[in-house]
Each structure stands twice: as structure tokens, then as C-alpha cells.
Biopython code that builds the backbone (N, CA, C, O; Angstrom):
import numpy as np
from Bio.PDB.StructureBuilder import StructureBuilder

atoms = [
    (1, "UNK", "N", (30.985, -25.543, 8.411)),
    (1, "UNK", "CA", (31.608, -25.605, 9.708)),
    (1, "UNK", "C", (30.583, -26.029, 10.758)),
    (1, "UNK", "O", (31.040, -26.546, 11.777)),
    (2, "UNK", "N", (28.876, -25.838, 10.620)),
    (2, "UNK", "CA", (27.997, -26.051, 11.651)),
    (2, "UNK", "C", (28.261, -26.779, 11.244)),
    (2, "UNK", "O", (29.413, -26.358, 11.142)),
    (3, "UNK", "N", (28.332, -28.036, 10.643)),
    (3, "UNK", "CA", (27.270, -29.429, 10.210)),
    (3, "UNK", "C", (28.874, -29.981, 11.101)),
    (3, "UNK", "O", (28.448, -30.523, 12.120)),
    (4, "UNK", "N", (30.230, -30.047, 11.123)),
    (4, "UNK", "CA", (31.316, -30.387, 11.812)),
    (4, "UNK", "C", (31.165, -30.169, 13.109)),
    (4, "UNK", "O", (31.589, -30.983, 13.929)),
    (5, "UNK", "N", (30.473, -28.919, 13.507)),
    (5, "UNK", "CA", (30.830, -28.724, 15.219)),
    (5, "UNK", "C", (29.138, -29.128, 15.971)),
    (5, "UNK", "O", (28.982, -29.301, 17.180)),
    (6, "UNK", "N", (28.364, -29.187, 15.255)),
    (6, "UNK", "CA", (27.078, -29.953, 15.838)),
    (6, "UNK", "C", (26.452, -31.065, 15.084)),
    (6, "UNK", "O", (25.596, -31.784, 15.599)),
    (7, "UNK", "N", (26.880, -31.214, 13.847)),
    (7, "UNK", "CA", (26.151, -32.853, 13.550)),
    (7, "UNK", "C", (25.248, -32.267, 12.602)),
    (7, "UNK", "O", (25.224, -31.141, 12.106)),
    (8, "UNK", "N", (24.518, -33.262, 12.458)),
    (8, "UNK", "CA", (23.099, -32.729, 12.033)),
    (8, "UNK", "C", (21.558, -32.288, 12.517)),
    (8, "UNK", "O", (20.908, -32.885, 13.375)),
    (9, "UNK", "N", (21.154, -31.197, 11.827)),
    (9, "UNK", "CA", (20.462, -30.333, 12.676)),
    (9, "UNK", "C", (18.929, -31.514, 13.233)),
    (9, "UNK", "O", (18.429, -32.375, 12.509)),
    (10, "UNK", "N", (18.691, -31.331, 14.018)),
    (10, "UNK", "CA", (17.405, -32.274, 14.578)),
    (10, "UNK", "C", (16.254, -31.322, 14.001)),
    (10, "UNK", "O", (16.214, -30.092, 13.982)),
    (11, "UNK", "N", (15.346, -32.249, 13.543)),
    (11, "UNK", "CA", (13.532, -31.577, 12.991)),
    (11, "UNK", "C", (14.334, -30.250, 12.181)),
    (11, "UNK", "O", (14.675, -29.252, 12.816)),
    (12, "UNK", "N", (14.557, -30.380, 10.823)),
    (12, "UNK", "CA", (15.093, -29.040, 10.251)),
    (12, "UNK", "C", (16.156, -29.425, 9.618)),
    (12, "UNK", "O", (16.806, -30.468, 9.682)),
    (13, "UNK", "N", (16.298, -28.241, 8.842)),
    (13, "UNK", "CA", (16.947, -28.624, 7.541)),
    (13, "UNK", "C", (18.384, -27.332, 7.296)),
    (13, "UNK", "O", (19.390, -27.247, 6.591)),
    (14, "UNK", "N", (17.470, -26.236, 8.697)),
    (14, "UNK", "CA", (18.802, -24.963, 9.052)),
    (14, "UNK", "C", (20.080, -25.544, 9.698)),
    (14, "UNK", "O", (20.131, -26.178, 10.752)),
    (15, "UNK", "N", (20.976, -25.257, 8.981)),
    (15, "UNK", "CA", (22.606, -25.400, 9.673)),
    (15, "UNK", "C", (22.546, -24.213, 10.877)),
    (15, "UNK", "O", (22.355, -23.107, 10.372)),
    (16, "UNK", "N", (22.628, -24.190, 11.915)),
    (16, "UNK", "CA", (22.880, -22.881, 13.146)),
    (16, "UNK", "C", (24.617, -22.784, 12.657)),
    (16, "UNK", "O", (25.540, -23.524, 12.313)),
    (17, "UNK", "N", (24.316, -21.350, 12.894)),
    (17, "UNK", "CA", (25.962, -20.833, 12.841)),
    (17, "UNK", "C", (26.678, -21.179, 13.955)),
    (17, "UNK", "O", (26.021, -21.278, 14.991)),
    (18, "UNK", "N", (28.318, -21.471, 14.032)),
    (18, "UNK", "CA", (28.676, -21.875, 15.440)),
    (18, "UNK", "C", (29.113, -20.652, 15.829)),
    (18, "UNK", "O", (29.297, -19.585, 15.243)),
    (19, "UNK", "N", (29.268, -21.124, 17.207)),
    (19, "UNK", "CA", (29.176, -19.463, 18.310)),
    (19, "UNK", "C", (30.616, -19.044, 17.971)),
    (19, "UNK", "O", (31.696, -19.626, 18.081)),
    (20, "UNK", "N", (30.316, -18.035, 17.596)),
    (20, "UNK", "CA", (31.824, -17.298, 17.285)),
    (20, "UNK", "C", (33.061, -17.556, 18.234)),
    (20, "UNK", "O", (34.124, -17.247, 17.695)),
    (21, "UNK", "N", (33.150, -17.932, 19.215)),
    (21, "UNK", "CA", (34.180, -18.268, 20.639)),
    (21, "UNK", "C", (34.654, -19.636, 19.902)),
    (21, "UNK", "O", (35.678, -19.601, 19.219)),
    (22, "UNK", "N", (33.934, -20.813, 20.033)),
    (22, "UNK", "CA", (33.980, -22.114, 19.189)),
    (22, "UNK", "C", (34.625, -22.273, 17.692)),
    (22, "UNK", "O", (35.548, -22.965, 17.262)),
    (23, "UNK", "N", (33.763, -21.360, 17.106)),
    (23, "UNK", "CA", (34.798, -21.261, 15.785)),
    (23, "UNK", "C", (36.072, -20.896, 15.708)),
    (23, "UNK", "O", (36.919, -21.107, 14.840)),
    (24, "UNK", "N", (36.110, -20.315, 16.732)),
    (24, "UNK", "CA", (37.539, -19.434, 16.390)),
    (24, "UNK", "C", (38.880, -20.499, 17.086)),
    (24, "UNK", "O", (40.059, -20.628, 16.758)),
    (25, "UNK", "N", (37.945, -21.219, 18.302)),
    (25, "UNK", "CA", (39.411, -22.114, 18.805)),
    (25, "UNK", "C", (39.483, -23.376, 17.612)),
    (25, "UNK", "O", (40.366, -24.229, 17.699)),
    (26, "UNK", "N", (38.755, -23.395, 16.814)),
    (26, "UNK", "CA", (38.991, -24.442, 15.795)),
    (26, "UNK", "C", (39.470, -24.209, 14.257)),
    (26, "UNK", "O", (39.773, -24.916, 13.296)),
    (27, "UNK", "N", (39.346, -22.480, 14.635)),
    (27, "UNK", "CA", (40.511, -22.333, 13.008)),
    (27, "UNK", "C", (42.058, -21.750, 13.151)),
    (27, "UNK", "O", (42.697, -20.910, 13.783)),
    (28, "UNK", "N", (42.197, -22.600, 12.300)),
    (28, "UNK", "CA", (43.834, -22.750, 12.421)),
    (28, "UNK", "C", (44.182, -21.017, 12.100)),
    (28, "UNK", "O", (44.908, -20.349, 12.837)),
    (29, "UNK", "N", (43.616, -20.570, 11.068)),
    (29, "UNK", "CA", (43.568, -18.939, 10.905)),
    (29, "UNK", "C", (43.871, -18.159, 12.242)),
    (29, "UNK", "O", (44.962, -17.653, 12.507)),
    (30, "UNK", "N", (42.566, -18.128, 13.181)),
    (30, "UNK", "CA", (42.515, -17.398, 14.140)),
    (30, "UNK", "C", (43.515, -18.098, 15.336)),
    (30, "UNK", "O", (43.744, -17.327, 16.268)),
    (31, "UNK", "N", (44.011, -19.165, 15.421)),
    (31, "UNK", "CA", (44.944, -19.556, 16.142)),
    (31, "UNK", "C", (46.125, -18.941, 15.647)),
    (31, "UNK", "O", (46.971, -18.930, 16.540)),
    (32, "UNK", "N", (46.553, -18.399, 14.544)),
    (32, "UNK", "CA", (47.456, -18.253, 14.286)),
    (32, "UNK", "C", (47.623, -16.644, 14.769)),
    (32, "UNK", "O", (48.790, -16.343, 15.024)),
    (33, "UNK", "N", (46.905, -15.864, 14.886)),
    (33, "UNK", "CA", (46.720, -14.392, 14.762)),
    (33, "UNK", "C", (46.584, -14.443, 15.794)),
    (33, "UNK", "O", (47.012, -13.361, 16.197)),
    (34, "UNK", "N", (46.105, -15.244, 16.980)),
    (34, "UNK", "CA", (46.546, -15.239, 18.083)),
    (34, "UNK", "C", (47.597, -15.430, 18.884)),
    (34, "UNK", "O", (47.730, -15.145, 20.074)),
    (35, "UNK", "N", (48.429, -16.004, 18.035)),
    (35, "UNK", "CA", (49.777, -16.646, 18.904)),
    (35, "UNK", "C", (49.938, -17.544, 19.031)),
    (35, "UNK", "O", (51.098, -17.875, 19.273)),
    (36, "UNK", "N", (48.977, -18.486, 18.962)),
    (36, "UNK", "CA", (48.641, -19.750, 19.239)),
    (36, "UNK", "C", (49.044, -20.958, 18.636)),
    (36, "UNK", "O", (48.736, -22.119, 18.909)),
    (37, "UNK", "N", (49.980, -20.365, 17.543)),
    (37, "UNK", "CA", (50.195, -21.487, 16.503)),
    (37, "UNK", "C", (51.473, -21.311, 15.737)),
    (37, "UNK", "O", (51.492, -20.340, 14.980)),
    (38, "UNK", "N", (52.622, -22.120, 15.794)),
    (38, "UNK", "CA", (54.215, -22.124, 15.481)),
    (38, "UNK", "C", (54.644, -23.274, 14.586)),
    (38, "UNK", "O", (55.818, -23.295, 14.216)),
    (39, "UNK", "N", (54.117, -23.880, 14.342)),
    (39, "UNK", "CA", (54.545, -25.231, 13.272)),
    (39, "UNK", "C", (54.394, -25.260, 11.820)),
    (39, "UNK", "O", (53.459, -25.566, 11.080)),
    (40, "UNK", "N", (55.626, -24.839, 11.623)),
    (40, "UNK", "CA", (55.765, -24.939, 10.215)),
    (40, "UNK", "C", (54.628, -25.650, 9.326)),
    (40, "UNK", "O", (54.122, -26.749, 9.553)),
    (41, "UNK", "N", (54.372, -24.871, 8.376)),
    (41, "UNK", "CA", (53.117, -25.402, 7.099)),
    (41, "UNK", "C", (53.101, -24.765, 5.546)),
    (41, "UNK", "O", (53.045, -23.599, 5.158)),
    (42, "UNK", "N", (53.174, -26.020, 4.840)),
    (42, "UNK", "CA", (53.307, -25.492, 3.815)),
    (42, "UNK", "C", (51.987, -26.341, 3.445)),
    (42, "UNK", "O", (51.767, -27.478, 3.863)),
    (43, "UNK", "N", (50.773, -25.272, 2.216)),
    (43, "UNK", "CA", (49.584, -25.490, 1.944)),
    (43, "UNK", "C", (49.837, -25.432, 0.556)),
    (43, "UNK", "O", (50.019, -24.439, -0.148)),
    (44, "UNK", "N", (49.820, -27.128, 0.133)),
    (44, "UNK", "CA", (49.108, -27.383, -1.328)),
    (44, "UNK", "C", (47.885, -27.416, -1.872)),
    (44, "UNK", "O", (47.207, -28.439, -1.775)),
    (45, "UNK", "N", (47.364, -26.150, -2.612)),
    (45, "UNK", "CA", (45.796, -25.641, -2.829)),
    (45, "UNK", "C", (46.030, -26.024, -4.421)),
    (45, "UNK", "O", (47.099, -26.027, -5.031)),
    (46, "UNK", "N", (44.894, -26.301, -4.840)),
    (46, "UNK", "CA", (44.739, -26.949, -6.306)),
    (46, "UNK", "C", (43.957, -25.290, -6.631)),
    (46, "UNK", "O", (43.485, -24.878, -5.572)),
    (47, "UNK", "N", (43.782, -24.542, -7.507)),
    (47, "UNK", "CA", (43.068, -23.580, -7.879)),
    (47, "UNK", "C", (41.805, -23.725, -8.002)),
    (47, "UNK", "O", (41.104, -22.773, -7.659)),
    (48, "UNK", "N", (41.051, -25.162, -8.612)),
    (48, "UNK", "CA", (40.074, -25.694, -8.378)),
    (48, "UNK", "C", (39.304, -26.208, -6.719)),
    (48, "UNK", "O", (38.251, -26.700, -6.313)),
    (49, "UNK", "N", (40.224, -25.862, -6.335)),
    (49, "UNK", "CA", (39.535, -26.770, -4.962)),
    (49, "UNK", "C", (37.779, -26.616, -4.800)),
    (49, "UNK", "O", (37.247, -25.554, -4.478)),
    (50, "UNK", "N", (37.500, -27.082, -4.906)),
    (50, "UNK", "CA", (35.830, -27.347, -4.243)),
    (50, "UNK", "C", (35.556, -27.189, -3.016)),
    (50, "UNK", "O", (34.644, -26.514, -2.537)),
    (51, "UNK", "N", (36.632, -28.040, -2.287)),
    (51, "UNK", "CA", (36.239, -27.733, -0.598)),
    (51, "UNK", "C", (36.585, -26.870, 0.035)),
    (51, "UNK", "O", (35.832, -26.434, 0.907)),
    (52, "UNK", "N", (37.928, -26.281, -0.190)),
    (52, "UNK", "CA", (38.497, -25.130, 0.798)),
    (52, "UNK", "C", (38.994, -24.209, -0.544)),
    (52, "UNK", "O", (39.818, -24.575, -1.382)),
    (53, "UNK", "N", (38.564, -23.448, -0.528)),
    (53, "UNK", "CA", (38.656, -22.390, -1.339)),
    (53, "UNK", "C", (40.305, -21.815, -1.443)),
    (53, "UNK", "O", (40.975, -21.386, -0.504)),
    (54, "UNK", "N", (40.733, -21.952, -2.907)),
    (54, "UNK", "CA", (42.234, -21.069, -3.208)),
    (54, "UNK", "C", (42.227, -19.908, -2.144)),
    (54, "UNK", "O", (43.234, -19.639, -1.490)),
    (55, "UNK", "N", (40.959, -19.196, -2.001)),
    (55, "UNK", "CA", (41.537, -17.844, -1.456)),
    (55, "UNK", "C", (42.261, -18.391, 0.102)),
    (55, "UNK", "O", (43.177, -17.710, 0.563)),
    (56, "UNK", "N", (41.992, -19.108, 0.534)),
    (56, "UNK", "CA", (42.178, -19.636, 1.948)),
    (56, "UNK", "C", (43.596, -19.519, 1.921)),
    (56, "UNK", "O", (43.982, -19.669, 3.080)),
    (57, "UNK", "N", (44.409, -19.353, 1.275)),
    (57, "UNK", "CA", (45.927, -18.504, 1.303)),
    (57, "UNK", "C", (46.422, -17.718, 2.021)),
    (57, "UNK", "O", (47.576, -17.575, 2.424)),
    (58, "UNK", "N", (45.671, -17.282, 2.158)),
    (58, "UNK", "CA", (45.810, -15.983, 3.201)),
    (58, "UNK", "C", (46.251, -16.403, 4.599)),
    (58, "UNK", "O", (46.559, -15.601, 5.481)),
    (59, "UNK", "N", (46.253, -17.678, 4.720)),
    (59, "UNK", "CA", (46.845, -18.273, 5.819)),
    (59, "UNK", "C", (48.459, -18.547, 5.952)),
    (59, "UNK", "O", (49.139, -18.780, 6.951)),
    (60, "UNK", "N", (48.682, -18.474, 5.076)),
    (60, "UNK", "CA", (49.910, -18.582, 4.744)),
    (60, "UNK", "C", (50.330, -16.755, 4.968)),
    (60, "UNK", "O", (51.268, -16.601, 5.750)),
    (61, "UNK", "N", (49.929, -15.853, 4.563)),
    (61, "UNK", "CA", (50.565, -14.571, 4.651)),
    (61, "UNK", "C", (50.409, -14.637, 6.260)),
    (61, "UNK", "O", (51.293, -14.310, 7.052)),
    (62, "UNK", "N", (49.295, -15.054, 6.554)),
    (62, "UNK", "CA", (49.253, -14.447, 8.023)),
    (62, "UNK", "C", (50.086, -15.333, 9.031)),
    (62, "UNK", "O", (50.401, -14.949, 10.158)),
    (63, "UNK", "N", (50.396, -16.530, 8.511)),
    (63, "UNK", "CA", (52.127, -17.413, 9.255)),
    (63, "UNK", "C", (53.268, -16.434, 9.331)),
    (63, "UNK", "O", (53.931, -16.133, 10.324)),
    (64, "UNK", "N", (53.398, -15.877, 7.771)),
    (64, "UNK", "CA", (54.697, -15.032, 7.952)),
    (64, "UNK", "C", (54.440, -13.638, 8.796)),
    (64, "UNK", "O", (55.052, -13.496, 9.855)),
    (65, "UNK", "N", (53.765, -12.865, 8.453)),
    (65, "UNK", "CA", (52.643, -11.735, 9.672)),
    (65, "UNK", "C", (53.486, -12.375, 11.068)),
    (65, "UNK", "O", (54.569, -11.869, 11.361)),
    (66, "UNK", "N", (53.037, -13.279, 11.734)),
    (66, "UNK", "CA", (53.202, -14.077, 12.728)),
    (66, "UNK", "C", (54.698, -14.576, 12.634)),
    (66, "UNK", "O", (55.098, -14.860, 13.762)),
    (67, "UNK", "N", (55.426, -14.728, 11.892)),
    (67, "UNK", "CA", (56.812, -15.188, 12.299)),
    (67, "UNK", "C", (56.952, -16.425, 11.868)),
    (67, "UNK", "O", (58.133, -16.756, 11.757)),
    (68, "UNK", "N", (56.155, -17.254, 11.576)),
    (68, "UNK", "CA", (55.834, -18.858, 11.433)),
    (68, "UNK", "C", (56.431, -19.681, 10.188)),
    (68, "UNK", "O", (55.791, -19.552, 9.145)),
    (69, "UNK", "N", (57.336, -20.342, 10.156)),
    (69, "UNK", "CA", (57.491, -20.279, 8.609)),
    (69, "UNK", "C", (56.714, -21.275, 8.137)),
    (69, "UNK", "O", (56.233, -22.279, 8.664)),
    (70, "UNK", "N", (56.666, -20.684, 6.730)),
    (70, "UNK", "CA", (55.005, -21.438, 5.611)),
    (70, "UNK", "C", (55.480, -21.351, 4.709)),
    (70, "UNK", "O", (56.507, -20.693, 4.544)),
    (71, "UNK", "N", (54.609, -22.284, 3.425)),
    (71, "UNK", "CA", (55.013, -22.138, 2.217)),
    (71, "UNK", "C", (53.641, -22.163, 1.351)),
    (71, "UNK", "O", (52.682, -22.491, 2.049)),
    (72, "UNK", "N", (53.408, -21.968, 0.366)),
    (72, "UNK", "CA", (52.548, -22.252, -0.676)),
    (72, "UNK", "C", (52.640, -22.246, -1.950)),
    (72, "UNK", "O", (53.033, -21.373, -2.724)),
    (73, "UNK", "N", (52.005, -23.943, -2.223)),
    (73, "UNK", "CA", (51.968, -24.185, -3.741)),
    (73, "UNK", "C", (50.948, -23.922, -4.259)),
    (73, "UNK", "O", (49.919, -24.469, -3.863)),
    (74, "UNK", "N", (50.932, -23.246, -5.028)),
    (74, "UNK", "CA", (49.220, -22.769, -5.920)),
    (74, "UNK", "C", (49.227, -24.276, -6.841)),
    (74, "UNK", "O", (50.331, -24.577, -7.295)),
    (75, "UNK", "N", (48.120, -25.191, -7.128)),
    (75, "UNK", "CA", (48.474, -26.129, -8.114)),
    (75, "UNK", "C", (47.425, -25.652, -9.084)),
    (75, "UNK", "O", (46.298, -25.510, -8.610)),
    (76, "UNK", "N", (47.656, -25.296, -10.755)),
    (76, "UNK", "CA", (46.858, -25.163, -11.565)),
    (76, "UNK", "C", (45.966, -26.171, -11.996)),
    (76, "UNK", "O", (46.495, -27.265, -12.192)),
    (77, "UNK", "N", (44.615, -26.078, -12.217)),
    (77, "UNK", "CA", (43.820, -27.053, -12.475)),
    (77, "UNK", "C", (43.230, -28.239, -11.440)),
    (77, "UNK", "O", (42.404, -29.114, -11.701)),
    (78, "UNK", "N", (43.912, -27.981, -10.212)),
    (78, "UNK", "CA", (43.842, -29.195, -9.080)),
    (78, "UNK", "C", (42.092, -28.997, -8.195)),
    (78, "UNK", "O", (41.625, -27.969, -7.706)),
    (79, "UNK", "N", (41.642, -30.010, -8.242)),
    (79, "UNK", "CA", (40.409, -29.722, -7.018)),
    (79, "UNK", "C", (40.966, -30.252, -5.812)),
    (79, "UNK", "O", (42.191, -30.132, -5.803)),
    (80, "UNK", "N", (40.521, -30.763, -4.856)),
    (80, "UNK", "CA", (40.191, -30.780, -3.330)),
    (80, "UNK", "C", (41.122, -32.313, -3.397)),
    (80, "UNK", "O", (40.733, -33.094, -4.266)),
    (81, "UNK", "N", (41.952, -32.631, -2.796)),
    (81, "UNK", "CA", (42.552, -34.223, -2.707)),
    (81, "UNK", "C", (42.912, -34.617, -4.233)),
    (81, "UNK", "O", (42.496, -35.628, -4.797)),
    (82, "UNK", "N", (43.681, -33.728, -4.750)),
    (82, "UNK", "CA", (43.882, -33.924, -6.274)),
    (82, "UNK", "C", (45.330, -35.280, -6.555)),
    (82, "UNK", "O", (45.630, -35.836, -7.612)),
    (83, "UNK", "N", (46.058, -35.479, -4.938)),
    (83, "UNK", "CA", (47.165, -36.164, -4.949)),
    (83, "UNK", "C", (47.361, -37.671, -4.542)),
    (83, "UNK", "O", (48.408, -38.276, -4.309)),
    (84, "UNK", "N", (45.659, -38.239, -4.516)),
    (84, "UNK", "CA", (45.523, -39.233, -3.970)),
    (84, "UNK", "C", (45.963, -40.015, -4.978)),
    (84, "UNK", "O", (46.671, -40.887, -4.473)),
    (85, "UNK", "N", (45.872, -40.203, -6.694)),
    (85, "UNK", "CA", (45.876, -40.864, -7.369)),
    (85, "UNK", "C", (47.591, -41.041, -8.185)),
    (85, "UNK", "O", (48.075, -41.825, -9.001)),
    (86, "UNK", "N", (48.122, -39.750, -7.363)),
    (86, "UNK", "CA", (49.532, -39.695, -7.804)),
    (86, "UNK", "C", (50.447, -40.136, -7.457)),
    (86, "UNK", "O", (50.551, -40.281, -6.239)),
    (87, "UNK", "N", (51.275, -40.457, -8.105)),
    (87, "UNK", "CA", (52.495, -41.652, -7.725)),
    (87, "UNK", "C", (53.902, -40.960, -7.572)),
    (87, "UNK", "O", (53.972, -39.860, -8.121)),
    (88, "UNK", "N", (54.971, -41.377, -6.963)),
    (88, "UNK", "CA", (55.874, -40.037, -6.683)),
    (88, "UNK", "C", (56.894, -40.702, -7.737)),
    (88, "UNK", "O", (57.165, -41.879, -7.971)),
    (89, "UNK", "N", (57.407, -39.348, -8.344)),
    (89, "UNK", "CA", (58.318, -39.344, -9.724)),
    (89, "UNK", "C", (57.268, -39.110, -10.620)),
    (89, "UNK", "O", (57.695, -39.005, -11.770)),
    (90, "UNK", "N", (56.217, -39.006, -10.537)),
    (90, "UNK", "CA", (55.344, -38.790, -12.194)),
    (90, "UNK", "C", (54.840, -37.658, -12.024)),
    (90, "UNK", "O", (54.467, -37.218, -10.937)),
    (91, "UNK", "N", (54.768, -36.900, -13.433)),
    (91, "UNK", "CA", (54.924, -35.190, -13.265)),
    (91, "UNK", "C", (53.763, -34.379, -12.287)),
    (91, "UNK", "O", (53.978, -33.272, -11.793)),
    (92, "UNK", "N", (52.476, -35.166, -12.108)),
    (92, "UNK", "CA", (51.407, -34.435, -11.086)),
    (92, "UNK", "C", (51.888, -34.521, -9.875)),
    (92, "UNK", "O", (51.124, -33.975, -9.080)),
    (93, "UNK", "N", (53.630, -35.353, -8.953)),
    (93, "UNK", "CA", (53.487, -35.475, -7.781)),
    (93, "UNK", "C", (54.917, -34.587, -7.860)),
    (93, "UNK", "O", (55.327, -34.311, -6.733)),
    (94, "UNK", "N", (55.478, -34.252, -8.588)),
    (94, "UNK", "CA", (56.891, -33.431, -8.880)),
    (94, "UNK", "C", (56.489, -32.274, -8.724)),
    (94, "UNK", "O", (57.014, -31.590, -7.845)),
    (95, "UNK", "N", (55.030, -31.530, -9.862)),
    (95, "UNK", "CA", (54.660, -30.663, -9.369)),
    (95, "UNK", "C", (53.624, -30.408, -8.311)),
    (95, "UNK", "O", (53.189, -29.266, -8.459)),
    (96, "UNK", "N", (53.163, -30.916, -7.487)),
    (96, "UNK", "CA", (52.248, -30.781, -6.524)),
    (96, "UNK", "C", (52.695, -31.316, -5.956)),
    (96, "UNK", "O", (53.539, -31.109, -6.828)),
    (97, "UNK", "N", (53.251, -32.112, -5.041)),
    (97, "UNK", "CA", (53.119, -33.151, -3.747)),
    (97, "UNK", "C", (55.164, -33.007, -3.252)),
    (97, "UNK", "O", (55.706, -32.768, -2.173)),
    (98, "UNK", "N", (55.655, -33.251, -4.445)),
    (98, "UNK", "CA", (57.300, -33.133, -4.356)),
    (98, "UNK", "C", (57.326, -32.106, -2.974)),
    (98, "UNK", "O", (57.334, -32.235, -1.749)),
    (99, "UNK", "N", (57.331, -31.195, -3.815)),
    (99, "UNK", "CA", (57.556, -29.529, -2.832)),
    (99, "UNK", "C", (57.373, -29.212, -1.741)),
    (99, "UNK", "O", (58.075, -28.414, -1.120)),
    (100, "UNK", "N", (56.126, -29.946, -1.207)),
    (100, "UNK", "CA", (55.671, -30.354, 0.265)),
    (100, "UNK", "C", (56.580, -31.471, 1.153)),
    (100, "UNK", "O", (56.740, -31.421, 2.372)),
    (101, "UNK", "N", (56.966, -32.182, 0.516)),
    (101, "UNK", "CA", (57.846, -33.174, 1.292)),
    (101, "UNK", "C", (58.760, -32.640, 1.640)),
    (101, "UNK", "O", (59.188, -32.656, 2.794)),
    (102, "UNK", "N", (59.456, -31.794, 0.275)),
    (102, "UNK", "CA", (60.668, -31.000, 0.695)),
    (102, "UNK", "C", (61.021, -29.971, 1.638)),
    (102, "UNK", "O", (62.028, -29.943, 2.346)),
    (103, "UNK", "N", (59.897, -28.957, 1.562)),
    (103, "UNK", "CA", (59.411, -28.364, 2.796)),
    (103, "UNK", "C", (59.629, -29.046, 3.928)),
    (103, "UNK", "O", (60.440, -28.592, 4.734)),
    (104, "UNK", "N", (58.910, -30.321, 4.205)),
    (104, "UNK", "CA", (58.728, -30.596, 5.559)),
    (104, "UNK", "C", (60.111, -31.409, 5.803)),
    (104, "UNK", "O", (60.488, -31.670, 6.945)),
    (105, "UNK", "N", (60.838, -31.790, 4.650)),
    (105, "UNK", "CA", (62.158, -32.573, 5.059)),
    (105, "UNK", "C", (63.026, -31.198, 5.743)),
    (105, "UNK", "O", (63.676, -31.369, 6.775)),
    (106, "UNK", "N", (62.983, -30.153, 5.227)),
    (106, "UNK", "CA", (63.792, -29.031, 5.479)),
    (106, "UNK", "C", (64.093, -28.573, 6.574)),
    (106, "UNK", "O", (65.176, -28.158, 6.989)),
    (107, "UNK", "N", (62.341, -28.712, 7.424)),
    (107, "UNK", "CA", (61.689, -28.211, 8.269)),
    (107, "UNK", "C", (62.426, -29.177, 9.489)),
    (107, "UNK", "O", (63.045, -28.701, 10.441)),
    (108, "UNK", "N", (62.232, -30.518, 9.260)),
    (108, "UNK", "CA", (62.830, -31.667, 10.197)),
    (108, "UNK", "C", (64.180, -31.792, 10.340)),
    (108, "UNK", "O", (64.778, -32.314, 11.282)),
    (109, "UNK", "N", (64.641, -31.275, 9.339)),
    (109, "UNK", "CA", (66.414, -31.398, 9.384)),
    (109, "UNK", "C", (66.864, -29.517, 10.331)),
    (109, "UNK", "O", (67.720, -29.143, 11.133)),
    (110, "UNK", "N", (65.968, -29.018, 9.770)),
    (110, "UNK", "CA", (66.523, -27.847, 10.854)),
    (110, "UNK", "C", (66.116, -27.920, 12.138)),
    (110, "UNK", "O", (66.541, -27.027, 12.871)),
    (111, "UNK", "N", (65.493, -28.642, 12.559)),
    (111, "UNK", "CA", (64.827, -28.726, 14.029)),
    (111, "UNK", "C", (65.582, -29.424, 14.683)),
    (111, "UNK", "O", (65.856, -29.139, 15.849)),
    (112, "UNK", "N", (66.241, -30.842, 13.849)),
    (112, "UNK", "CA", (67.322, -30.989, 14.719)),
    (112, "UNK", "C", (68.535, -30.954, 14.526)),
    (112, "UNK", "O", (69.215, -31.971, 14.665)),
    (113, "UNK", "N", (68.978, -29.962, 14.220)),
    (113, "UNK", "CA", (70.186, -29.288, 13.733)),
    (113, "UNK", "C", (70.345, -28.400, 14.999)),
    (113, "UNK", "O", (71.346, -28.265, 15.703)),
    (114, "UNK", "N", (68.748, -27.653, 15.157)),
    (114, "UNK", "CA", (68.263, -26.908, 16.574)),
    (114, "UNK", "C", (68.618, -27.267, 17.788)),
    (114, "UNK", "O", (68.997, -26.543, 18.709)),
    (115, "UNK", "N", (68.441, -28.776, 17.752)),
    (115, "UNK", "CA", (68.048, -29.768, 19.083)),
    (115, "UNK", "C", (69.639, -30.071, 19.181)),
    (115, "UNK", "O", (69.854, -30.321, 20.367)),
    (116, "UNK", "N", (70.526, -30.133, 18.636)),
    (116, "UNK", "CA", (72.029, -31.045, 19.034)),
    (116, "UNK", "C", (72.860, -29.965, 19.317)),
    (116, "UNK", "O", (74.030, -30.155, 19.647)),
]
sb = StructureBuilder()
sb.init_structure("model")
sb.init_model(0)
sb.init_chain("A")
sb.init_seg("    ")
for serial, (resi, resn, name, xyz) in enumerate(atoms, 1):
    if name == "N":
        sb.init_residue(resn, " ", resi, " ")
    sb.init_atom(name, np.array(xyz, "f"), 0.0, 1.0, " ", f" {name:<3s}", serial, name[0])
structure = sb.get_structure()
């Protein structure tokens, strides 16, 4: 998260931690536990992920906590951007990527169902 909110460190090789105030208006987590955050999300996590860790789920409990509606697909075996290479109708995007569209088609058809 330092190396995102300051770059890279000058003379040195230490990442500085970012100031706790800063971090917090930039995670979607703590926006959410604040109030701060209402838009539907559904999080496709590969179990493998490398970059953002499976446990990072917990974002999802804390949408519903909050009122927010969310969804989550656990994908077995998936790392970090596991859906770039997948094509839709072939079984890695049926099970991983499908479910998310559907979600968000759901999400768009009730909003303006809302709106008329």
C-alpha cells in the first residue's frame, strides 16, 4: 500500500507505512464501516490469489453488516487476474466470471425497476 500512496522510497530501500487517516480514505473496507460506501459488489477471489489475499472476504460480510448488497465467488485453484485468458461459454468463465455478470445484470435491472 506504501509503494501506491508514495512511489518509491528516495535513498532507501524502507517502504514508510501510510498514515493511518490516508489509508483508511483509500480502503474500500474502512469506507464501508463507515457509511461511506452503497454500491453493490460482488468479489471474484481465486483461492490462490497472490495479490489480494482470499481472506480479504471479509469485505463482503462487512457489505451485508452495512446493508450493502454483495456477493462472493470463492474460485478454486484461481490466482490474481485468473479471467483474462477466459472466453465466455467455456467452463473457467461459467464458473468464475458468469456469476459476476449476473450479479451485476441483476443489480442494473433492479435499479431501474427503482428509477421508473
Amino acid at each position: 500500500m506504501s509503494l501506491l500512496f508514495n512511489g518509491l522510497p528516495r535513498g532507501g530501500d524502507e517502504l514508510p507505512c501510510p498514515d493511518t487517516d490516508r489509508a483508511n480514505a483509500f480502503s474500500p473496507l474502512s469506507q464501508v464501516r463507515e457509511g461511506n460506501y452503497s454500491t453493490p459488489t460482488c468479489l471474484i477471489f481465486g483461492n490462490q490469489d497472490e495479490i489480494a489475499p482470499f481472506s480479504k472476504g471479509e469485505f463482503v460480510q462487512t457489505l451485508e453488516d452495512q446493508g450493502v448488497q454483495g456477493g462472493f465467488l470463492p474460485v478454486h485453484g484461481a490466482r490474481h487476474i485468473f479471467d483474462l485468458g477466459l472466453a465466455p461459454g467455456s467452463e473457467g468463465w461459467d464458473a468464475g466470471v458468469g456469476p459476476g455478470y449476473t450479479f451485476l445484470l441483476e443489480e442494473l435491472a433492479s435499479a431501474l425497476r427503482e428509477s421508473t
